[in-house]
C-alpha positions in Angstrom: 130.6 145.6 94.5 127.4 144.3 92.7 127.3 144.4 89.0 123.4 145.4 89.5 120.6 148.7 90.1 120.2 149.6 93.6 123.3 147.7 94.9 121.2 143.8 94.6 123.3 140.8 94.0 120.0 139.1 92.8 119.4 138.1 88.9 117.1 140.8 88.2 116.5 139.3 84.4 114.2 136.5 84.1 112.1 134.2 81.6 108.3 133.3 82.6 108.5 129.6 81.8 105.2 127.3 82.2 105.8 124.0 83.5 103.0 121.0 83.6 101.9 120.7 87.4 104.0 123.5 88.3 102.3 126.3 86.7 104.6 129.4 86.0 108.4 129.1 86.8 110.4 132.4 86.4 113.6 131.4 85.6 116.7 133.6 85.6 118.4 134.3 82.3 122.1 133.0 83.2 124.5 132.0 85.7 126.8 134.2 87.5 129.0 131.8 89.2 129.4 127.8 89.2 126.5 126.5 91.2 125.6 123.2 93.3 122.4 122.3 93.9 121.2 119.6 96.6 118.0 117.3 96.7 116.9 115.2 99.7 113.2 113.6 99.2 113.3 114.7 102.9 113.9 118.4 101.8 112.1 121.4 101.7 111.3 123.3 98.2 111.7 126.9 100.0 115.3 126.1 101.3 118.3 127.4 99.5 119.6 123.8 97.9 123.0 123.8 100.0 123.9 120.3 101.8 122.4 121.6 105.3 119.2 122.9 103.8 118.4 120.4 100.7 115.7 120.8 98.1 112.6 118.2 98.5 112.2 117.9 94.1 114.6 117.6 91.4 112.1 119.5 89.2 112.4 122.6 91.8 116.4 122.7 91.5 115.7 122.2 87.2 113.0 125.5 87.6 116.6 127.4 89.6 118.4 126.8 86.6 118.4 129.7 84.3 117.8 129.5 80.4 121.9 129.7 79.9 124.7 128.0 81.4 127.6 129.5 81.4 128.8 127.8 84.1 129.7 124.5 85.6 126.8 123.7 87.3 125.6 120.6 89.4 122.1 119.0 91.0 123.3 116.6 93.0 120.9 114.2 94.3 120.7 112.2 97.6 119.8 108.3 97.7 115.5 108.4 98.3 112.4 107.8 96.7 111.2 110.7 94.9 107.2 110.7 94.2 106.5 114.0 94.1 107.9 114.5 90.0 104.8 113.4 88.3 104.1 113.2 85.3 108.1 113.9 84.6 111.3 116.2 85.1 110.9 119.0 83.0 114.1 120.3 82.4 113.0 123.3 80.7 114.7 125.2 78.0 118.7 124.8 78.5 121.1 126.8 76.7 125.0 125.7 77.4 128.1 127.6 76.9 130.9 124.7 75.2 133.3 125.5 78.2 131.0 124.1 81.1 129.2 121.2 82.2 125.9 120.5 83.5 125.6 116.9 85.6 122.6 115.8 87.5 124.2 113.6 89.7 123.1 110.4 91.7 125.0 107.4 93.2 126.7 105.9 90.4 127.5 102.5 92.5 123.9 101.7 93.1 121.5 104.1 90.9 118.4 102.6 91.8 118.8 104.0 95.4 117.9 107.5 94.4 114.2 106.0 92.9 112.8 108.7 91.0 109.1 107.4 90.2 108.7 109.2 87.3 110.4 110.2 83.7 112.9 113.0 82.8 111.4 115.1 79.9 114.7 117.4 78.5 114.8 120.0 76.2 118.3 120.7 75.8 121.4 122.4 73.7 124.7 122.0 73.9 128.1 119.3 73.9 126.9 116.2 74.3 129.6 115.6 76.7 129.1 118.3 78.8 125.3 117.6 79.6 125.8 114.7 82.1 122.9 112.3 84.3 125.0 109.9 86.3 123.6 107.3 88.8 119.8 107.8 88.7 116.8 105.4 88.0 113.9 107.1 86.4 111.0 105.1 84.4 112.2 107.0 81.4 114.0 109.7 79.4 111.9 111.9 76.7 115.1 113.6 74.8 113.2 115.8 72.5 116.2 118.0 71.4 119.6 118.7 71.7 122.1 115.9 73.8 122.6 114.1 76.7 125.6 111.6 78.3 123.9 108.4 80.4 126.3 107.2 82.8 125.2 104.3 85.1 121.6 104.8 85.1 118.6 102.6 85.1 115.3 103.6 82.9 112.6 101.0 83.7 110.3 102.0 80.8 106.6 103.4 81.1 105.1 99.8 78.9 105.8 101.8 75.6 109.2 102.6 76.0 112.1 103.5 78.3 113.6 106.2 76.1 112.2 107.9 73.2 112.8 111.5 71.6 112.9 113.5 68.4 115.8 115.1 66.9 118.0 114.1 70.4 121.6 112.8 70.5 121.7 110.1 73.6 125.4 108.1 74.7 124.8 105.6 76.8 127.2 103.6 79.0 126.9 101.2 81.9 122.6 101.8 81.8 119.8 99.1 82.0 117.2 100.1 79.7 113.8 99.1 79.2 112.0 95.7 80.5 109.9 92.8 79.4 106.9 95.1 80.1 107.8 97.3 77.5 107.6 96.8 73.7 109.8 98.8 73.1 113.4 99.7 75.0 114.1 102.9 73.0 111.6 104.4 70.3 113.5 107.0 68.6 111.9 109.4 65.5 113.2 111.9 63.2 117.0 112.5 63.2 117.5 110.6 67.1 120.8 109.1 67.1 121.9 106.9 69.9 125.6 104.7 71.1 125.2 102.5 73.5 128.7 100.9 75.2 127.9 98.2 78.1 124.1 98.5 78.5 121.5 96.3 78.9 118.2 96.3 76.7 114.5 94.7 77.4 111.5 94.9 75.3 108.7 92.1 74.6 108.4 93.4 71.4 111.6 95.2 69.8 114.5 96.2 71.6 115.4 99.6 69.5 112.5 100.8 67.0 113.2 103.6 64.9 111.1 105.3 62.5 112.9 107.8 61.6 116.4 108.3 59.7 118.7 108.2 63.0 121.8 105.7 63.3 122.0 103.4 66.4 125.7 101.8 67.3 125.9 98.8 69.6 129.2 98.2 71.2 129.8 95.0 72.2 129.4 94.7 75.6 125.8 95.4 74.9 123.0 92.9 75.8 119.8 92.5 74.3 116.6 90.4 76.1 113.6 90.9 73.2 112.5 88.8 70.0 113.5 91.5 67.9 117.0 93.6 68.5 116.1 96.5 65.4 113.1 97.9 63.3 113.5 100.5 61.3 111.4 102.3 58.4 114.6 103.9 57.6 117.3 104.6 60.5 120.7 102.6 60.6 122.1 100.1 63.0 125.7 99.8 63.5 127.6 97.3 65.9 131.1 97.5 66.9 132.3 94.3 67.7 130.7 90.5 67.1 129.5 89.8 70.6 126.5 92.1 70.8 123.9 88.9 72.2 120.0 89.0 71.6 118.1 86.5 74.2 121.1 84.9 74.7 122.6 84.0 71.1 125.5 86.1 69.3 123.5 88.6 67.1 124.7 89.6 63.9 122.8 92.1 61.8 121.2 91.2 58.4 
């Protein structure tokens, strides 16, 4: 039996939402079940997202998404080249119960098969750990609140940076980030705090610049290709471990 007027098993509450380039996205206000979403760049954004009948845009299975969570949901992604998410993903508004999980999902073998030419702007709160992108290449992440868990990704940079944000929370683990094009590989302000395990930085200028109070830790397996690894007006670098390498040579902070 449906839980709503006139016998309809459709989320009749919703949030008016506008999105840049998309104009006015009404977005339901929760889940009612765990949920699987599937992109194909060869897609259609008036199918239902199932496996036989795939979205065409990761921003149209984002706008499906309601404003809470509350449960496990997925967008998985197919390998393609996605052009059509200019100027960026725009997550929207994301509210997450503890209990469940939210994963964009890629190929986590080879990430820069699903070629998304564009950045991921996300507005987000919630675990850190339950707020997953795994195996996607994007030309960069714009975390301006709340957290999210890199697995395996690639984020080429846009010439400033690769990832920057305010007030975000970013792990990091097994992700190429930034390039020699860029001066910066991540540019974080305010209270962005970042850990980084097994990833690769670039930057022709700094690899991490922080201007604001955040704290940065380095594992070891971390690599670094710019002239400068940290600049900070007031944020923190730690390192775990003494083989974090900067152009080559063992780096050891000051």
């Amino acid at each position: 039996m449906s839980d709503f007027p006139n016998g309809s098993n459709r989320q009749w509450v919703t949030v008016d939402e506008e999105v840049p380039k998309w104009g006015l996205v009404s977005r339901p206000l929760t889940t009612r079940a765990s949920r699987e979403l599937v992109v194909d760049a060869g897609g259609d954004d008036d199918n239902p997202g199932t496996e036989g009948e795939p979205l065409a845009t990761i921003q149209e299975a984002f706008n499906r998404l309601p404003i809470f969570i509350q449960h496990d949901t997925t967008i998985r992604v197919r390998p393609g080249t996605y052009t059509d998410e200019d100027p960026a993903v725009h997550t929207g508004p994301i509210v997450q119960k503890a209990q469940c999980t939210l994963e964009l999902v890629g190929d986590t073998d080879e990430p820069e098969r699903v070629d998304v030419r564009s950045g991921i702007n996300s507005t987000y709160q919630g675990k850190q750990s339950h707020y997953t992108i795994r195996g996607l290449a994007f030309e960069g992440l714009s975390q301006f609140a709340g957290p999210v868990d890199l697995r395996n990704c690639v984020f080429r940079g846009n010439g400033d940076a690769a990832i920057s944000g305010k007030n975000g929370h970013v792990f990091a683990k097994h992700c190429r980030i930034g390039s020699e094009s860029d001066k910066y590989a991540i540019w974080s302000t305010l209270m962005e705090n970042y850990g980084l395990v097994d990833c690769q930085l670039a930057a022709n200028e700094v690899a991490i610049k922080a201007n604001g109070p955040g704290t940065h830790r380095l594992s070891a397996s971390c690599t670094v290709n710019a002239p400068i690894a940290f600049d900070a007006d007031s944020g923190s670098l730690v390192t775990h471990g003494e083989d974090i390498y900067v152009g080559g040579k063992r780096y050891t902070p000051d």
